[in-house]
DRENNU-144099 format. One record per residue (C-alpha): residue number from 0; x, y, z. Coordinates in nm, 2 decimals, m for minus. Each point is the difference from the previous one (the first is absolute). Example, Ala and Ser with C-alpha at 12.3 -4.5 7.8 and 13.67 -1.06 7.14 Angstrom:
<lumlums>
0;1.23;m0.45;0.78
1;0.14;0.34;m0.07
</lumlums>
This chain:
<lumlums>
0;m0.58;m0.35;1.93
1;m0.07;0.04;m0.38
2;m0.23;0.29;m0.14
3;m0.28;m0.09;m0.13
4;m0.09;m0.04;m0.36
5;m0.23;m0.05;m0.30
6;0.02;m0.11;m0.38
7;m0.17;0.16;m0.25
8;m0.08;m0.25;m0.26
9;m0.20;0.05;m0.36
10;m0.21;m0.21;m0.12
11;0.18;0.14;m0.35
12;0.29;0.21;m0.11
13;m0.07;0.36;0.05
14;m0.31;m0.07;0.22
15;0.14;0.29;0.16
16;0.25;m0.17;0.26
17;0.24;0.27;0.00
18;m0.22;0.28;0.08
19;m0.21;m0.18;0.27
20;0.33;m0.07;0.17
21;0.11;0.37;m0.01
22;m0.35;0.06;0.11
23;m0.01;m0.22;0.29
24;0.34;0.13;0.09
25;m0.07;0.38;m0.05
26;m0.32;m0.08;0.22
27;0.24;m0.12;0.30
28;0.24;0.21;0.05
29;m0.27;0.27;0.04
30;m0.10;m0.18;0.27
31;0.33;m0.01;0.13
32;0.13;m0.32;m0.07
33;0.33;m0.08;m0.13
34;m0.07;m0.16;m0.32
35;0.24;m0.15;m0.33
36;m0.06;m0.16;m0.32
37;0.12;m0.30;m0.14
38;m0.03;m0.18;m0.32
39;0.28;m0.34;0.01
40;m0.06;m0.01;m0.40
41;m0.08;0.29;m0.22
42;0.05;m0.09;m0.41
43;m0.03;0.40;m0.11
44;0.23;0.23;m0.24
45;m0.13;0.28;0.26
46;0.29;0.01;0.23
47;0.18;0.27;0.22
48;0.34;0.01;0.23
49;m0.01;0.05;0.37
50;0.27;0.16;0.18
51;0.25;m0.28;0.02
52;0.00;m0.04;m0.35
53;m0.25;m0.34;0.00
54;m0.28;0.01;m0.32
55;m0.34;m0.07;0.12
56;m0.31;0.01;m0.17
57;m0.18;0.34;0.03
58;m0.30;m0.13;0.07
59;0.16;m0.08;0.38
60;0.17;0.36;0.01
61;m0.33;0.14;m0.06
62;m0.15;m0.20;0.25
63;0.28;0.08;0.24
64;m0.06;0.36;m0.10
65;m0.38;m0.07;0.13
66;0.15;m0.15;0.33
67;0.23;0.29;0.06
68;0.31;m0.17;0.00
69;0.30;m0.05;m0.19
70;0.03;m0.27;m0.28
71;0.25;m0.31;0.05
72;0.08;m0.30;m0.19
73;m0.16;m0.19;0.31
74;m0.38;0.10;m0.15
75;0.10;m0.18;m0.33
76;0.26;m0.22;m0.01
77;m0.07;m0.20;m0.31
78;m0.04;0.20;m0.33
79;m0.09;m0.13;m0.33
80;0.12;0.23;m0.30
81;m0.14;m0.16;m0.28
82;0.21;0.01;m0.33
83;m0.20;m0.17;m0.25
84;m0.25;m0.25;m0.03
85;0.18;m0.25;0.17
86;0.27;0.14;0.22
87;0.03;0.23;0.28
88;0.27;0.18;0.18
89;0.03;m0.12;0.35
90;0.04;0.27;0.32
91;0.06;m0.13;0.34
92;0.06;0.22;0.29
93;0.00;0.32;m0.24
94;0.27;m0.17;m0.19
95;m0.04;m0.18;m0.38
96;0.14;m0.38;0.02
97;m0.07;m0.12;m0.36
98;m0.24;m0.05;m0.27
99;m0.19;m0.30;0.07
100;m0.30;m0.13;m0.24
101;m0.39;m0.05;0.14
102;0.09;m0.37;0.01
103;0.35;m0.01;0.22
104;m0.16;0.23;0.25
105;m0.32;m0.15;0.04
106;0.17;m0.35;m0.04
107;0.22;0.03;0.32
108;0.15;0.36;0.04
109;m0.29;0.15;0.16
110;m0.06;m0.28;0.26
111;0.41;0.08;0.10
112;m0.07;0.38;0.08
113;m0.32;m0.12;0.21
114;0.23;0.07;0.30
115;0.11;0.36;m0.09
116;m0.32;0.08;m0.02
117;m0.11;m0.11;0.29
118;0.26;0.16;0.20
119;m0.05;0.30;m0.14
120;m0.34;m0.01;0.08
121;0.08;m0.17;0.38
122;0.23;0.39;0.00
123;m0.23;0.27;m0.07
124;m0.28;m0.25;0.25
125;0.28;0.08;0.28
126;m0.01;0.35;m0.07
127;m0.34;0.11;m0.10
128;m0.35;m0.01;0.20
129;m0.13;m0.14;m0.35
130;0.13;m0.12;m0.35
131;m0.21;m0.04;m0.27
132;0.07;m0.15;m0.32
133;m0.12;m0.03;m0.31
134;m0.07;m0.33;m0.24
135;0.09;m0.07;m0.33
136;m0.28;m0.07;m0.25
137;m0.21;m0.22;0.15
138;0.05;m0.28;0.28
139;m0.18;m0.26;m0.18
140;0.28;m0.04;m0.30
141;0.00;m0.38;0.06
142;0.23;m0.03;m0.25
143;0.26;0.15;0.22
144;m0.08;m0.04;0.36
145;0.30;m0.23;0.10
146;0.23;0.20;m0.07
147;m0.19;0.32;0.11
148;0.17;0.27;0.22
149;m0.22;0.30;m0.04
150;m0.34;m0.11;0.05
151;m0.13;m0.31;0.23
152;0.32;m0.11;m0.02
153;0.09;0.30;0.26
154;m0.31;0.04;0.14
155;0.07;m0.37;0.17
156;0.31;0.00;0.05
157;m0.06;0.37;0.20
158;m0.35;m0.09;0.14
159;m0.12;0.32;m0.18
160;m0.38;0.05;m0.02
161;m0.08;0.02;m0.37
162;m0.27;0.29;m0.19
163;m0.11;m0.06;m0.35
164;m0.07;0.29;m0.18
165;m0.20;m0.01;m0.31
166;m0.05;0.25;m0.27
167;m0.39;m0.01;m0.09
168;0.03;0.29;m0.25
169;0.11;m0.31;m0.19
170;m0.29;m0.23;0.04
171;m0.02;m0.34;0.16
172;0.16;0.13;0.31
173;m0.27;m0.30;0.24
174;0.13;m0.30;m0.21
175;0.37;0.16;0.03
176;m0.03;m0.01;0.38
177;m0.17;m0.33;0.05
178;0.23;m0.16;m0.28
179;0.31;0.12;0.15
180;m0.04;m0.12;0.35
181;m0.20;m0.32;m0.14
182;0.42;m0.07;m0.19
183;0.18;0.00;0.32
184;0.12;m0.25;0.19
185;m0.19;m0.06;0.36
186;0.30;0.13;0.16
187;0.00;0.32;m0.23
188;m0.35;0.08;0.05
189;0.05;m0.03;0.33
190;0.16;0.34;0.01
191;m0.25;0.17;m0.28
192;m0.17;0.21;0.27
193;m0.28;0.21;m0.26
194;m0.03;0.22;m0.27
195;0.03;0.34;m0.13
196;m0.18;0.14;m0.30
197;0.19;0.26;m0.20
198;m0.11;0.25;m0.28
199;m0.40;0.00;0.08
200;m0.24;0.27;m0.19
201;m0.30;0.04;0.15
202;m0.23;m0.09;0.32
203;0.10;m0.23;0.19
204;m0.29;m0.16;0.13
205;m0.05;m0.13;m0.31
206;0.33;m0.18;0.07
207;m0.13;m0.13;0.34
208;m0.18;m0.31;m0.08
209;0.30;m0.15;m0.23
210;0.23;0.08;0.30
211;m0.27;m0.14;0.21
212;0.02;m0.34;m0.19
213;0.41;m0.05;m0.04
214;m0.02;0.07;0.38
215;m0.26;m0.33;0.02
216;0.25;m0.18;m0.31
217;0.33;0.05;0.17
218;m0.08;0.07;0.33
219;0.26;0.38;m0.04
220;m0.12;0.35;0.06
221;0.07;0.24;m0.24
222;0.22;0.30;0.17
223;m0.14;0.29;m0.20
224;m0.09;0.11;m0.38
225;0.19;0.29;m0.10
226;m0.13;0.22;m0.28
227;0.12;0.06;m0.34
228;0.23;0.31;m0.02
229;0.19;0.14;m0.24
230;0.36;0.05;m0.02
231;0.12;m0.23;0.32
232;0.24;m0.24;m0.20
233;0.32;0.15;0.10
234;0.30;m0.19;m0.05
235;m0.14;m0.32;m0.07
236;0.24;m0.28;m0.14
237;m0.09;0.05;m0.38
238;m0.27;0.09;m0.24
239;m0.01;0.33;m0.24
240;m0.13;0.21;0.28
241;0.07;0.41;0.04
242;m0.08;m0.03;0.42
243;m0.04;0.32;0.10
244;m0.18;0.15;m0.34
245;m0.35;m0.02;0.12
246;0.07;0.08;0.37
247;0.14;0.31;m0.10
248;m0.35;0.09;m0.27
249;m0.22;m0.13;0.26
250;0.13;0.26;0.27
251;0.14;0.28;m0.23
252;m0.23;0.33;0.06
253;0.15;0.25;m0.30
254;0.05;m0.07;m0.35
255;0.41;0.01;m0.13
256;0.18;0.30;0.14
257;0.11;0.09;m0.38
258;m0.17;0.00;m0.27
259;0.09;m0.28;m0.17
260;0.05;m0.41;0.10
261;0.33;m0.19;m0.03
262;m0.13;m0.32;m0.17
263;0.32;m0.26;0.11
264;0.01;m0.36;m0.23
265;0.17;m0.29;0.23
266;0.16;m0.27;m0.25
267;m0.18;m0.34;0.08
268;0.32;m0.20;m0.03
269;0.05;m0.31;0.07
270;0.13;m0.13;0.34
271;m0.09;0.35;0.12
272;0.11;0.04;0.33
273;m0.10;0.30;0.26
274;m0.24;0.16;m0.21
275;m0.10;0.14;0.37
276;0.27;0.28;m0.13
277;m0.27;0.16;m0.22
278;m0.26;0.05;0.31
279;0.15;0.33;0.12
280;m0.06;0.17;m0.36
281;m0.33;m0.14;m0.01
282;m0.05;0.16;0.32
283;0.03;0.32;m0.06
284;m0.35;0.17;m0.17
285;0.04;0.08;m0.33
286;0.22;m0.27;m0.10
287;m0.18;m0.29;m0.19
288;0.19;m0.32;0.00
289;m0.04;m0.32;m0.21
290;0.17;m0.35;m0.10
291;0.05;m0.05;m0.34
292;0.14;m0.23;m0.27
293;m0.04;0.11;m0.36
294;0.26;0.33;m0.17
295;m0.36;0.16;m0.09
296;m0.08;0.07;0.36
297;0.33;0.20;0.07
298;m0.12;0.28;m0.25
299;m0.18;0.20;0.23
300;0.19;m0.07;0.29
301;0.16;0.28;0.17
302;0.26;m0.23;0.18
303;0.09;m0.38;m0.07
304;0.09;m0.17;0.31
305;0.21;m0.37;m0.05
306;m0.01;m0.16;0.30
307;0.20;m0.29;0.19
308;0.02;m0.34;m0.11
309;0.15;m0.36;0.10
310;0.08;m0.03;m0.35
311;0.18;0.28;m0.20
312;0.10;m0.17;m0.30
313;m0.35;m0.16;m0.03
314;m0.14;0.35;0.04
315;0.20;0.13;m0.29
316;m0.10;m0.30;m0.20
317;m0.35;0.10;0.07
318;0.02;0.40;m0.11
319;0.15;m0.07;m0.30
320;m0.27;m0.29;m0.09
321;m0.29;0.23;0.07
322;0.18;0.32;m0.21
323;0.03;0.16;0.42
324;0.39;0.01;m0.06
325;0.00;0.22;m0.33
326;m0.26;0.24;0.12
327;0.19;0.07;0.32
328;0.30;0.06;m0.18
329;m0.16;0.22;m0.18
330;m0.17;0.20;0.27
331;0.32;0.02;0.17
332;0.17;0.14;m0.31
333;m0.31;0.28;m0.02
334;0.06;0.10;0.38
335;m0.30;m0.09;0.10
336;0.04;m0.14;0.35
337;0.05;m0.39;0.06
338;0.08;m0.16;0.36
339;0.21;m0.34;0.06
340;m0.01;m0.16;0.35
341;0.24;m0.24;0.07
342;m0.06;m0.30;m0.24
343;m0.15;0.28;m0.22
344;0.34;0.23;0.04
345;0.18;m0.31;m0.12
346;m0.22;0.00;m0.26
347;0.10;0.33;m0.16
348;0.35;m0.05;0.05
349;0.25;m0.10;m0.28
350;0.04;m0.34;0.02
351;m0.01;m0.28;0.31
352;0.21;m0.30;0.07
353;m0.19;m0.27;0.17
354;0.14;m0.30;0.10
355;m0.23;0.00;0.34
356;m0.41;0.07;m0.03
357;m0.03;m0.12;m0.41
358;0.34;m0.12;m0.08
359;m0.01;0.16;m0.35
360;0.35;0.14;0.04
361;0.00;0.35;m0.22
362;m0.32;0.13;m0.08
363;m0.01;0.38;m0.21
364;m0.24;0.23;0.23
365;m0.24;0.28;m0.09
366;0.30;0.17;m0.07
367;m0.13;0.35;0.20
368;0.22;0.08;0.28
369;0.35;m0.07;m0.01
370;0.02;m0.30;0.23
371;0.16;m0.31;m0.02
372;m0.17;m0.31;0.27
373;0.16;m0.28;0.11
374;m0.19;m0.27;0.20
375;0.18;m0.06;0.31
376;m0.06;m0.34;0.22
377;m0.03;0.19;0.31
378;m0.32;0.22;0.01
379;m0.01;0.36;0.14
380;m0.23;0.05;0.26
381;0.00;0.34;0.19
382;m0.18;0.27;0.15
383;0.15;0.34;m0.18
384;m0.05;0.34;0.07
385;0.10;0.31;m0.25
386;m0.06;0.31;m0.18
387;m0.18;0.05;m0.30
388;m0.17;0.34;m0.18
389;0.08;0.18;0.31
390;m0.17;m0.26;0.27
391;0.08;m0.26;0.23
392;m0.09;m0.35;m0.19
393;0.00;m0.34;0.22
394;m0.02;m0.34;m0.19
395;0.05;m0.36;0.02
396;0.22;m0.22;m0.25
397;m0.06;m0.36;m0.10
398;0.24;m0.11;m0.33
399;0.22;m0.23;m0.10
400;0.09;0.24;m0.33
401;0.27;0.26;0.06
402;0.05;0.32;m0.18
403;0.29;0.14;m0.18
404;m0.09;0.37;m0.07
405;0.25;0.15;m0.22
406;m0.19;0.31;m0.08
407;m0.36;0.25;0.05
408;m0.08;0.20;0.32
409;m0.07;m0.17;0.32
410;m0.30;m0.06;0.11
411;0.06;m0.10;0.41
412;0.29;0.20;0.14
413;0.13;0.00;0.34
414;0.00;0.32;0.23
415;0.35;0.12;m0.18
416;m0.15;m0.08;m0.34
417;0.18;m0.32;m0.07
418;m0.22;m0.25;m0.19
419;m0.16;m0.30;0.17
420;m0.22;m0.15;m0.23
421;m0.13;0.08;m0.38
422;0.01;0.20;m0.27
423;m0.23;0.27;m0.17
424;0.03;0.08;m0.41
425;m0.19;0.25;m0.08
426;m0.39;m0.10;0.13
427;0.14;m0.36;0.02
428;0.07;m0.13;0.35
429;0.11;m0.33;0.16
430;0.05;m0.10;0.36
431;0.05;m0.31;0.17
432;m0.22;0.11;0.31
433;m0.29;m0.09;0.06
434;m0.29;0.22;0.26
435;0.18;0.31;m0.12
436;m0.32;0.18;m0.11
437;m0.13;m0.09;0.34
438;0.21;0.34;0.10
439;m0.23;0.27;m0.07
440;0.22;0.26;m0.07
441;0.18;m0.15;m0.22
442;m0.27;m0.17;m0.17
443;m0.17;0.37;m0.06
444;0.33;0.12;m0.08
445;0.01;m0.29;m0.31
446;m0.37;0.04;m0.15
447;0.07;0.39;0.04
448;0.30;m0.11;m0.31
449;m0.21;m0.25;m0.13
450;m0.32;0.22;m0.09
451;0.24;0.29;m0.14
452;0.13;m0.26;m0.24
453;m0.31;m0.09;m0.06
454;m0.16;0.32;m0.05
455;m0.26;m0.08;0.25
456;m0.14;0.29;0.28
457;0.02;m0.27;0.29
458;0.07;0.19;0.36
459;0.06;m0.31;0.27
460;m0.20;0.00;0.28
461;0.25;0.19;0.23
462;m0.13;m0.19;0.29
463;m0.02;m0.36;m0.10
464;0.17;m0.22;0.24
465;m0.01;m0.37;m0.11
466;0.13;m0.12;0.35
467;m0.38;0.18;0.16
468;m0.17;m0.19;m0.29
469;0.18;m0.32;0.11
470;m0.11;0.05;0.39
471;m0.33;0.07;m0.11
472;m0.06;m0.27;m0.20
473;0.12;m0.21;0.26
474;m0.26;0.15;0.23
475;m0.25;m0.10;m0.22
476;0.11;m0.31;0.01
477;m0.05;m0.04;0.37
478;m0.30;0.15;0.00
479;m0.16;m0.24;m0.21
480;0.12;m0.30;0.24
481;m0.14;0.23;0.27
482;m0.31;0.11;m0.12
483;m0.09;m0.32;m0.23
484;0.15;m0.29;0.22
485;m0.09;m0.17;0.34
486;0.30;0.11;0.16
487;m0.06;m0.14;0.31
488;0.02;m0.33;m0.12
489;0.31;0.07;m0.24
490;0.16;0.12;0.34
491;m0.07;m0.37;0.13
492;0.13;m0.17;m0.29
493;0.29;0.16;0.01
494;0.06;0.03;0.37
495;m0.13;m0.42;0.06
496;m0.01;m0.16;m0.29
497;m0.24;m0.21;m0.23
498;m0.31;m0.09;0.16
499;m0.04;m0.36;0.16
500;m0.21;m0.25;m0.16
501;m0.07;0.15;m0.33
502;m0.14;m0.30;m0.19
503;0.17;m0.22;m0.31
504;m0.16;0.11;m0.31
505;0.01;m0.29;m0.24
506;0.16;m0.12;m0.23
507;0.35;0.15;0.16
508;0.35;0.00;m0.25
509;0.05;m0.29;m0.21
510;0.15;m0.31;0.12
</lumlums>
């Protein structure tokens, strides 16, 4: 018999979808049950590789994080990598099969994976006590229901129990509820089972009497109201969002162990990809980090971070328009200390020949490590582990580019000190992998160097541990679901499904 299950739809993008389901799931396995996420469609530049080598978006690694259990392709098999305003890189089972534009997918493509998706799904059902997935932006896109495979288009074809969740820190959050069930289909709302209010400030008996009335309107219960907190969007699909900074002020109990604060400036490029990397520096106290995308606001920066992207060559385009490029090169050349990751290590290389992600051929680099990049078709995606400054250093790769380093030190060296990945010149380092500042000793080991080329008095926290922030973020998570929802009825959804005879709420989808 399959598990049960449960979507978590929005009644908008970032309604807070991804961190209900991680709630909801975090909130079940404490109670013992064996639990998994699954998202069929995730469009993100957030992504992460699981053990076999499959890219997934890291919203469902966090989420299988919160259920206790390893990532696989099986919790996202379809992943959308966009590459410009009209074009996205396609990854099925893990794997990329081709660029395809908004139209070809949505115009037949999508409908074809329907089956893949379902299977996947039908899997981790046969294995686990409960699945539950997430939506994708809201279920009422009428626009694109037909060929819908991540919202009612799997809740029906699954028999899943649908939740709306709505962000009312927004506004309007009674008209989004009543207006998204009122644009589905009969058969659609069938399986719209109630509500679940995200983001509220304040008392909530105030709230009472509107919940009160969409319960008389629809005929739904609302499954809980969970309070505004600070800090809880972990590893969300996208958005310019440092997740962990104001967890880690809220529950920090000493000023900075030095005297001084590192103050890190992320490059706001475009594309940017896995901008999660920057989390573990802002994790640590002391270290103030921010996203910015004018050469002024690297002045007083003690390190310059440039981050993934899905589009290198555009990236470069981009420094060099907003004067970025020139000042970087120039910081470099005055030691002061400058960090590429991945896209952004390509960035400061030499030169690149792409034939594959832009198809510009040779483009001159930054000019600031000795690297030469070539695009491959292939893309490298793997879980490393190394040496770097003394400590052990674990990472993930996701690339197409590959590096030629003909000179520098190493930066990731292998137990006999053979080089694995990057290079270092001076305070100017590039690697291809990303998580490696989630390592705390090394990433102690590299703001030590950083604020001694800065000339800052900044002591790490010797006792920061990123993957304890993680678990207890997660926790808090769960305990909003349990302390803020009805789980007793979320058990029943998810355990027997919608409830029966929940009424039509006119006018229904367009004919």
């Amino acid at each position: 018999m399959s598990g049960g299950g449960l979507l978590v739809a929005g009644t908008t993008s970032d309604a807070g979808k991804s961190v209900v389901t991680a709630g909801i799931c975090r909130w079940l396995v404490r109670q013992g049950v064996k639990v998994a996420p699954f998202k069929a469609q995730n469009m993100s530049l957030n992504s992460f590789v699981t053990r076999e080598g499959a890219e997934i978006g890291r919203a469902q690694a966090m989420q299988a994080q919160a259920c206790r259990v390893e990532p696989t392709a099986l919790m996202n098999p379809v992943l959308l990598k966009p590459g410009g305003e009209q074009s996205s890189q396609v990854v099925l089972l893990g794997k990329p099969v081709g660029e395809l534009s908004a139209r070809g997918y949505h115009g037949g493509r999508q409908q074809q994976l329907l089956g893949t998706v379902l299977d996947c799904l039908g899997e981790l059902r046969g294995t686990y006590d409960a699945v539950i997935c997430e939506g994708a932006g809201s279920p009422a896109e009428i626009n694109l229901r037909r060929t819908d495979i991540v919202n009612m288009g799997i809740a029906r074809n699954a028999g899943l129990p649908v939740l709306v969740v709505g962000d009312i820190d927004r506004g309007g959050v009674f008209a989004s509820f009543f207006g998204t069930v009122a644009l589905l289909s009969p058969e659609d709302q069938a399986l719209v089972a109630g509500f679940l209010v995200n983001k509220f400030r304040g008392d909530v008996s105030l709230l009472e009497p509107g919940l009160d009335m969409l319960h008389g309107l629809t005929g739904r219960s609302t499954y809980g109201v969970l309070p505004f907190r600070h800090g809880l969007g972990i590893d969300e699909e996208d958005g310019l969002r440092v997740s962990l900074r104001g967890t880690v002020r809220e529950s920090a109990v000493s000023p900075p162990v030095g005297e001084d604060v590192l103050r890190v400036a992320v490059c706001a490029i475009p594309l940017m990809s896995n901008f999660t990397d920057v989390d573990a520096l802002a994790a640590e106290p002391g270290v103030v980090v921010r996203f910015v995308d004018r050469a002024e606001e690297l002045a007083d920066a003690d390190l310059v971070v440039i981050p993934g992207t899905r589009g290198t060559v555009r990236a470069l385009e981009w420094l060099r328009e907003r004067g970025l490029a020139d000042a970087l090169v120039t910081r470099a050349a005055q030691g002061r200390p400058v960090l590429g990751i991945c896209g952004g290590f390509q960035i400061l290389g030499e030169h690149i020949e792409d034939e594959v992600e832009s198809r510009q051929g040779h483009v001159e680099g930054l000019g600031v490590l000795p690297v030469r990049v070539r695009f491959a078709r292939e893309k490298t995606l793997t879980r490393p582990e190394g040496e770097a400054l003394g400590e052990h250093v674990a990472g993930y790769e996701i690339h197409h580019g590959v590096a030629d380093i003909h000179g520098g030190e190493a930066f990731i060296s292998d137990d006999k000190g053979h080089s694995l990945d990057g290079c270092r010149v001076g305070q100017t380092w590039g690697t291809h992998w990303h998580g490696s500042l989630e390592s705390d000793g090394f990433r102690r080991a590299f703001l030590r160097e950083v604020a001694a080329a800065a000339g800052r008095r900044f002591v790490p926290a010797p006792h920061t541990s990123f993957a304890v922030l993680r678990e207890e973020q997660l926790d808090r998570l769960g305990d909003l679901i349990e302390q803020h929802a009805d789980t007793d009825a979320l058990w029943r959804l998810i355990e027997s499904g919608a409830p029966q005879g929940l009424p039509f709420i006119p006018p229904g989808a367009p004919a």
